[in-house]
C-alpha positions in Angstrom: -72.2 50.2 31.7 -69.6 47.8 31.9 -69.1 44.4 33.5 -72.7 44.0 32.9 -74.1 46.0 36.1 -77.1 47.2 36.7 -75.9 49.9 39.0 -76.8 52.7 36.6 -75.7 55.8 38.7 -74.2 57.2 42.0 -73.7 59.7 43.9 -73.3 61.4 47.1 -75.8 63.4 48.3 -75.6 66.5 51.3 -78.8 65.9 54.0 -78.9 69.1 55.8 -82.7 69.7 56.9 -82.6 73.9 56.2 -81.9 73.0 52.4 -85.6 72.0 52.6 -87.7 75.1 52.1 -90.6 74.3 54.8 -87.8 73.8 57.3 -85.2 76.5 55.8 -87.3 79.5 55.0 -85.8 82.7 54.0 -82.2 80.6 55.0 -82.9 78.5 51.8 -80.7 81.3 49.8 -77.6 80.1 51.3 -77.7 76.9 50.2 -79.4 77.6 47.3 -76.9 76.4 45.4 -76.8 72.8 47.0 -80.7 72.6 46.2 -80.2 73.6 42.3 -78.0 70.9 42.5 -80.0 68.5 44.1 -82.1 68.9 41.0 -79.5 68.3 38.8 -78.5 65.2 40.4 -82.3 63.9 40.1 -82.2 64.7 36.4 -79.5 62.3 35.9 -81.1 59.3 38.6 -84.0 59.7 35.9 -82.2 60.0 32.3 -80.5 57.1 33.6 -84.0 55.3 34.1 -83.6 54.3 38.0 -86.0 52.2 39.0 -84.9 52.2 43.0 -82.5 54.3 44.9 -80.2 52.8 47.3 -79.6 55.3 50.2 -76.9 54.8 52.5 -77.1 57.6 55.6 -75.2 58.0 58.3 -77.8 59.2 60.5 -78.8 55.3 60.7 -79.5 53.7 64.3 -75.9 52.2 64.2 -74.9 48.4 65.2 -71.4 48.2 66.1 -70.7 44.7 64.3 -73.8 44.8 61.6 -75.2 47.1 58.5 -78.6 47.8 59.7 -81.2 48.4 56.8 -85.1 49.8 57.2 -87.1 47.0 56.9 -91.2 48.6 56.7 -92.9 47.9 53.0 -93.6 51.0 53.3 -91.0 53.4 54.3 -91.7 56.9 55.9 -90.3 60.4 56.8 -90.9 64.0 58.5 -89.5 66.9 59.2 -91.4 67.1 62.8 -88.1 67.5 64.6 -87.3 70.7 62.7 -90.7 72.5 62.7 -92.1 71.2 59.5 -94.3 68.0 60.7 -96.3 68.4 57.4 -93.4 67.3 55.2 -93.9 64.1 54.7 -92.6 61.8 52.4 -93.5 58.0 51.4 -91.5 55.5 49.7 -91.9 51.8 49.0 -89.4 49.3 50.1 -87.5 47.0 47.5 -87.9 43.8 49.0 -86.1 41.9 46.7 -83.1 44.0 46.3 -83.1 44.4 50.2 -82.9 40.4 50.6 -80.4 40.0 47.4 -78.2 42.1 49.6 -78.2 40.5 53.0 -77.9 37.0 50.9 -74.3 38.7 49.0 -73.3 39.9 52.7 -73.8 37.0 54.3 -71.5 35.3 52.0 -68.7 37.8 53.0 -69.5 37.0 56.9 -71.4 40.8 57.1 -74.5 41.0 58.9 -77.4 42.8 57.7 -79.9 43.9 60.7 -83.7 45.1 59.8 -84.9 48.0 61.6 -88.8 47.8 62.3 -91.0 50.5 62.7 -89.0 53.3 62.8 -89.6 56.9 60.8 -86.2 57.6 58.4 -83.2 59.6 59.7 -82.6 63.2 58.4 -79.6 61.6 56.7 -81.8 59.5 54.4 -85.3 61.9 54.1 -83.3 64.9 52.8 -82.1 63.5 49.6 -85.7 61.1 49.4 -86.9 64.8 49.7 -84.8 66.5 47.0 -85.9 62.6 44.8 -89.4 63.2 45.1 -89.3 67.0 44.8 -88.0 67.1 41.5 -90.0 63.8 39.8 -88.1 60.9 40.6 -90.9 57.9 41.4 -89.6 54.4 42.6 -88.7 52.1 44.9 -85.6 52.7 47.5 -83.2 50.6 50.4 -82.4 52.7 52.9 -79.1 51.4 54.6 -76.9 52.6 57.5 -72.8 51.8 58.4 -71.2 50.2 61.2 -68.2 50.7 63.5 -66.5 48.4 61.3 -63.1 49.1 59.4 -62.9 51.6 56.5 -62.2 48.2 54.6 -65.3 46.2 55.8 -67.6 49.6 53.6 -65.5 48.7 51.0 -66.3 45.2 50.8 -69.6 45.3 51.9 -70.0 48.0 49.1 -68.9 45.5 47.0 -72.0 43.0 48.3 -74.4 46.0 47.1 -72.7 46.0 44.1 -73.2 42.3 43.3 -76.5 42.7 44.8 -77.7 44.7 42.3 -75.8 42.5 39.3 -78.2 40.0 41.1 -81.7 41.7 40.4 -80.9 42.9 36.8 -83.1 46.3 37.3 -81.6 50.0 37.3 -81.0 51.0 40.5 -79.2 54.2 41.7 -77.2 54.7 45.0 -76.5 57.8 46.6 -74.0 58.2 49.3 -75.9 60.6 51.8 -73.4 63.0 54.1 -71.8 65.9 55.1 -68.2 67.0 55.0 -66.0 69.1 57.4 -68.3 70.3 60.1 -65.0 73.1 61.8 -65.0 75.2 58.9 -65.8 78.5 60.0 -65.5 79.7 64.0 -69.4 79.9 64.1 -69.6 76.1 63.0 -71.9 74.0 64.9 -69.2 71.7 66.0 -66.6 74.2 66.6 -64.0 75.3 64.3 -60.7 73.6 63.5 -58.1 76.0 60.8 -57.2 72.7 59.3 -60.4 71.4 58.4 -60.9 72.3 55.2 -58.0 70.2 54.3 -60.8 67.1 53.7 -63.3 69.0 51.8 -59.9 70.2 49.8 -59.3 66.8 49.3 -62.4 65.3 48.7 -63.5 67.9 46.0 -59.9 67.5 44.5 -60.2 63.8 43.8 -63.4 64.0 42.3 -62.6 67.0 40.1 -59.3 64.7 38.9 -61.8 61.6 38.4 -60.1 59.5 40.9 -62.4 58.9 43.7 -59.7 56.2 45.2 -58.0 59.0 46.6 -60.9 59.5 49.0 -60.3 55.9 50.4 -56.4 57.0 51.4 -57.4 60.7 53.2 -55.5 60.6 56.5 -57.9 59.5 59.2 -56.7 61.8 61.6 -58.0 64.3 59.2 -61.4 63.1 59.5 -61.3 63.3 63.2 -60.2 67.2 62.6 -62.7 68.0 60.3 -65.9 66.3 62.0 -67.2 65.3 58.7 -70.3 63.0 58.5 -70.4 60.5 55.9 -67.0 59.2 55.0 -68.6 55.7 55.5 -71.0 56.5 53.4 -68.7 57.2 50.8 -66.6 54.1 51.1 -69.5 52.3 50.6 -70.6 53.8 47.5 -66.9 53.7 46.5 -66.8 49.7 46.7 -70.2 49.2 45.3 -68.4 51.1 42.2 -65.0 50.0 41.7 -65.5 47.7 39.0 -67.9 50.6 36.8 -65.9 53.2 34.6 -65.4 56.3 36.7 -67.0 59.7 35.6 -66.7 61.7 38.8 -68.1 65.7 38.9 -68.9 68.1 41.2 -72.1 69.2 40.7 -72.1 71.8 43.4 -69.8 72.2 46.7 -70.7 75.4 49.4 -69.9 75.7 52.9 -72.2 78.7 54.1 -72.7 77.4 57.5 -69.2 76.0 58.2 -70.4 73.0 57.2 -69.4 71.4 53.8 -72.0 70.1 51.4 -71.1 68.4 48.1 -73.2 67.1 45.4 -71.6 64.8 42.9 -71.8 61.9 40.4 -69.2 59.2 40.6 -70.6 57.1 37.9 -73.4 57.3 35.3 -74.5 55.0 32.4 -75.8 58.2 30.7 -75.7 61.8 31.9 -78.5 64.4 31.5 -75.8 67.1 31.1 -75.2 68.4 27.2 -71.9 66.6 27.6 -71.7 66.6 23.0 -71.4 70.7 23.1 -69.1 70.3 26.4 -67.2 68.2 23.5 -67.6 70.1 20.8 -65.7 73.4 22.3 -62.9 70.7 23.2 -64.1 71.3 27.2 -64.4 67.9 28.9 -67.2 67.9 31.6 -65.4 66.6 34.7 -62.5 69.0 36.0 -58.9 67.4 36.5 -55.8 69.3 37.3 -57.1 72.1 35.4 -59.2 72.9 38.5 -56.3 74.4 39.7 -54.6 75.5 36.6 -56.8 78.1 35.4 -57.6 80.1 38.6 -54.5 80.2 38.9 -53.5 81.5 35.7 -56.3 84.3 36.5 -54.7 85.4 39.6 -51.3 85.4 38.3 -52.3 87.4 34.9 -54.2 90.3 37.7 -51.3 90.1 40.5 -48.7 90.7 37.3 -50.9 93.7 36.0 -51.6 95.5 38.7 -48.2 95.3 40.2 -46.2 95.5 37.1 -48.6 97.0 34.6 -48.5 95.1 31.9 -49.9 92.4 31.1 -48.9 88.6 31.8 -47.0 86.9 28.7 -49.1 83.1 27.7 -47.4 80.5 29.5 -46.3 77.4 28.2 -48.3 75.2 29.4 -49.0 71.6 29.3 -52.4 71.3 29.7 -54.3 70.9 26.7 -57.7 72.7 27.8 -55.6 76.0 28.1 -54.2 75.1 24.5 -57.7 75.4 22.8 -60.0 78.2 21.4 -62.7 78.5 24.0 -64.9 82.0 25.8 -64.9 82.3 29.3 -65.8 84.5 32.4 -63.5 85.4 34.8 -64.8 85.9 38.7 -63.1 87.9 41.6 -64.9 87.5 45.1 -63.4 88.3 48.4 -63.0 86.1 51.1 -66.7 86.7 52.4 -68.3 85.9 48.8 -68.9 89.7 47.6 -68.3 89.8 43.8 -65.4 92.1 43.3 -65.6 91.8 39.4 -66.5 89.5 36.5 -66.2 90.2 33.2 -66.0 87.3 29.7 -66.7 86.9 26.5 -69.6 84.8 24.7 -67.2 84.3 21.4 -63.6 83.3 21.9 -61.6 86.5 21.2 -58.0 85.0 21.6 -56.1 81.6 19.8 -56.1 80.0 23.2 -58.1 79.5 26.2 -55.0 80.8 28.6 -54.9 83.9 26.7 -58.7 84.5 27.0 -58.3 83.9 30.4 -55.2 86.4 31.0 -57.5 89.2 28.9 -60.5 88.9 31.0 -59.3 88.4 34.4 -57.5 91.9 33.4 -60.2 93.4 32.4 -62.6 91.8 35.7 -59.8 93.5 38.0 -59.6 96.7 35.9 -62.8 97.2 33.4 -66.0 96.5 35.7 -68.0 99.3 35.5 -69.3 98.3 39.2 -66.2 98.0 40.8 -63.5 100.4 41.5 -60.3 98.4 39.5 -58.6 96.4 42.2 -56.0 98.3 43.9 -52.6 96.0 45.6 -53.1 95.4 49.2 -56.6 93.7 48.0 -55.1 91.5 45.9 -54.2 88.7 48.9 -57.7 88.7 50.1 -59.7 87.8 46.7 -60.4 84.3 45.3 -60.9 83.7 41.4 -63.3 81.7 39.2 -63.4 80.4 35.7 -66.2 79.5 33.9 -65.4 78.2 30.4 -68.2 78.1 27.7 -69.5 75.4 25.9 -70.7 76.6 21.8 -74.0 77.9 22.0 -76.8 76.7 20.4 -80.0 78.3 19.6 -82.8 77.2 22.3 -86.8 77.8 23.1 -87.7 79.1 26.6 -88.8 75.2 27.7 -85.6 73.8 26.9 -83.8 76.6 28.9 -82.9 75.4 32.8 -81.3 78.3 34.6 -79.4 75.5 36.4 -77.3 74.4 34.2 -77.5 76.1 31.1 -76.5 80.0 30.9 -78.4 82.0 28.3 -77.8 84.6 26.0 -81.0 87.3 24.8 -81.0 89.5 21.6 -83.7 91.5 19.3 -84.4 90.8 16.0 -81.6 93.0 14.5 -78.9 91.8 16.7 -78.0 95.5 18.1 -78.8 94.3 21.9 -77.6 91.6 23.3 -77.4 90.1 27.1 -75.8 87.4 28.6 -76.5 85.5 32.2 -74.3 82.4 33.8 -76.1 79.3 35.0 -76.8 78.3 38.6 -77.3 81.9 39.9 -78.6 82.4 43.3 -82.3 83.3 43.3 -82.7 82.9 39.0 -84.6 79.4 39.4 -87.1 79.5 36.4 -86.1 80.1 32.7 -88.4 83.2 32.5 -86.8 85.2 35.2 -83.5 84.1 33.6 -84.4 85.3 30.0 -86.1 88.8 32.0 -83.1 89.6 33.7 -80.5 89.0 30.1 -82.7 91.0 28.4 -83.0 93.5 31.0 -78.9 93.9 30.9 -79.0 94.3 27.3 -81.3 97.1 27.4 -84.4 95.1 25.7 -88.1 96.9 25.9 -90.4 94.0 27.5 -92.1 92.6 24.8 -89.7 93.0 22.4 -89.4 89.7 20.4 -85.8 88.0 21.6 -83.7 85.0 19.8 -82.7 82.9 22.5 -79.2 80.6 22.8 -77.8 78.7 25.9 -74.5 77.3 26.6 -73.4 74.9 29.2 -70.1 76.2 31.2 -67.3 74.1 33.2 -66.8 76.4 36.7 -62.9 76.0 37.6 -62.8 77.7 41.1 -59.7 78.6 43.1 -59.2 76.1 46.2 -59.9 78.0 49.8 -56.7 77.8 52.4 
């Protein structure tokens, strides 16, 4: 990484305790997604050889002038305050990097103040939890914000980030918190109709790969949202600003009317199959083609169902639309019930925007589940893309049902099945592989060839 850092990745991190099974239960489904991608994000904290995690939670016993850091050698956590006291988790301080940043802080006039003896806040143990859960094993500084300015994170971000220069190890920092917290009229701190407005914008400047857009959100949108964690970003934000960007969003869900976002900001090396992202011309991390291609889907339906014909290819700017590429197209409704999905594994068409026209036709109209979508439901459904990487072939134990989709077939080719990545409740390869080869019609038993691809999910913005 450049500038000679040692900050190796970051990220932000949700901390909601029901995304921990023993606290969640049978509620673990609707965030299931967040915890897949939890995974995900420890793959990468790992590939890129992280030898302590910086944590910096909102949930923090706050000091209105000072940072405030826990300060035990040993640091601890439970989940007694939501009816799972035998989760416990352990973690060893890092001393060093702990005093390397009070030393840069104090040189900025910023005051670092140790908390003794004290368990770690929610904000902190969920993602330690989510660390250790899926094989991370290291050190970690566990740091909380201030009632200081938005500018003062920045800077002091910026002490973490020489900080670490200092100690010449790999560390990793994850930005712990929530976003809007008013997103639905059930939400546990009310509901405001303009809220999602900051998870819009959040998600949006990360999908475009320019997290300083996050730094110039409205502040009076933050007050209307109730988000947790803005700090927490800001800090993470100045800690990076010298490293080369390489923002994605892992995962975003709101099924509580709360939103949760898992992301990377930066990364020396990613644990993603970025080379056959590459290699089908699909670039990893979403810019304004986040919007362009759902909306191309719901244009091409809206124009054939109304007019009954289909939509003529755009001209079009963008040069992901412009290549040769397979894709799925998703319908949902606004409470999340599929409505249609149908793709192709091989590009069928010159261009990706006339692939995309063809299926999100055929998703509306050709679904042998669904009923082809009739006009007055056309305002109320929402549309995905998810564009496929080449395949490759694959054994069962390189297959993660997390981030690589898979596609089953016999020996002679005949029968074939295909199933996305990051499907709720398909967590281990086997059950992935069981239900392709169920859908293509495969006897158990039968010997199966096996190829994965990696996809890019474009989904339409909520509002």
């Amino acid at each position: 990484m450049g500038n000679g850092s040692s900050l190796v990745f970051s990220g932000i991190a949700p901390h909601p305790p029901i995304m921990v099974p023993e606290v969640g239960r049978e509620a673990i489904g609707e965030v299931s997604q967040s915890i897949s991608a939890m995974e995900e994000l420890t793959k990468r904290v790992i590939a890129n050889q992280a030898e302590t995690v910086i944590l910096i939670s909102p949930h923090a016993p706050l000091d209105p002038y000072a940072f405030v850091a826990y300060q035990d050698p040993q640091l601890h956590a439970d989940f007694a305050n939501f009816r799972a006291p035998k989760v416990q988790l352990t973690a060893a301080l890092d001393q060093e990097l702990l005093n390397a940043i009070g030393q840069r802080a104090d040189e900025e006039n910023y005051t670092v103040v140790g908390i003794p003896n004290a368990k770690l806040d929610h904000g902190s143990a969920v993602p330690l939890y989510f660390l250790q859960r899926n094989g991370w094993r290291g050190k970690v500084v566990v740091l909380g914000y201030s009632f200081l300015s938005n500018a003062d994170h920045l800077l002091f971000g910026s002490c973490i980030g020489r900080a670490i220069r200092d100690v010449s190890r790999p560390i990793a920092l994850i930005a712990s918190g929530d976003l809007s917290h008013r997103l639905k009229p059930d939400a546990p701190a009310g509901f405001n109709p303009t809220a999602y407005i900051f998870d819009d914008e959040i998600v949006d400047a990360l999908r475009a790969n320019d997290p300083e857009r996050i730094v110039q959100i409205n502040q009076h949108l933050r007050e209307l949202a109730g988000e947790c964690g803005y700090r927490s970003m800001l800090i993470a934000l100045g800690a990076t600003r010298e490293l080369p960007r390489s923002c994605e969003v892992l995962n975003y869900e709101a099924p509580f009317g709360v939103g949760y976002i898992v992301a990377q900001l930066t990364s020396k090396e990613t644990a993603k199959d970025a080379e056959s992202a590459k290699n089908s011309g699909v670039a990893a991390s979403m810019d304004a083609d986040g919007e362009n291609l759902p909306a191309l889907a719901r244009a091409a339906v809206e124009h054939f169902v109304r007019e009954g014909s289909e939509l003529s290819v755009p001209a079009t700017e963008s040069e992901l639309l412009q290549v040769r590429a397979a894709c799925f197209v998703s319908l949902k409704t606004l409470a999340g019930d599929l409505r249609g999905c149908i793709g192709t594994i091989e590009p069928a068409h010159g261009t990706l925007a006339a692939e995309i026209i063809a299926n999100a036709i055929s998703a509306a109209t050709r679904d042998p589940r669904f009923a082809p979508v009739a006009s007055e439901e056309l305002a109320s459904l929402r549309y995905s893309v998810d564009v496929l990487s080449a395949t490759e072939s694959t054994q069962m134990e390189d297959l993660d049902p997390a981030i690589y989709g898979v596609i089953v077939e016999d020996e002679t080719g005949v029968h074939r099945g295909l199933l996305l990545p990051a499907l709720e409740g398909i967590d281990t390869a086997v059950r992935q592989v069981e239900i392709a080869s169920r859908k293509a019609g495969i006897t158990p038993g039968t010997p199966v060839r096996l190829r994965r691809f990696s996809v890019s999910r474009y989904s339409e913005r909520r509002g």
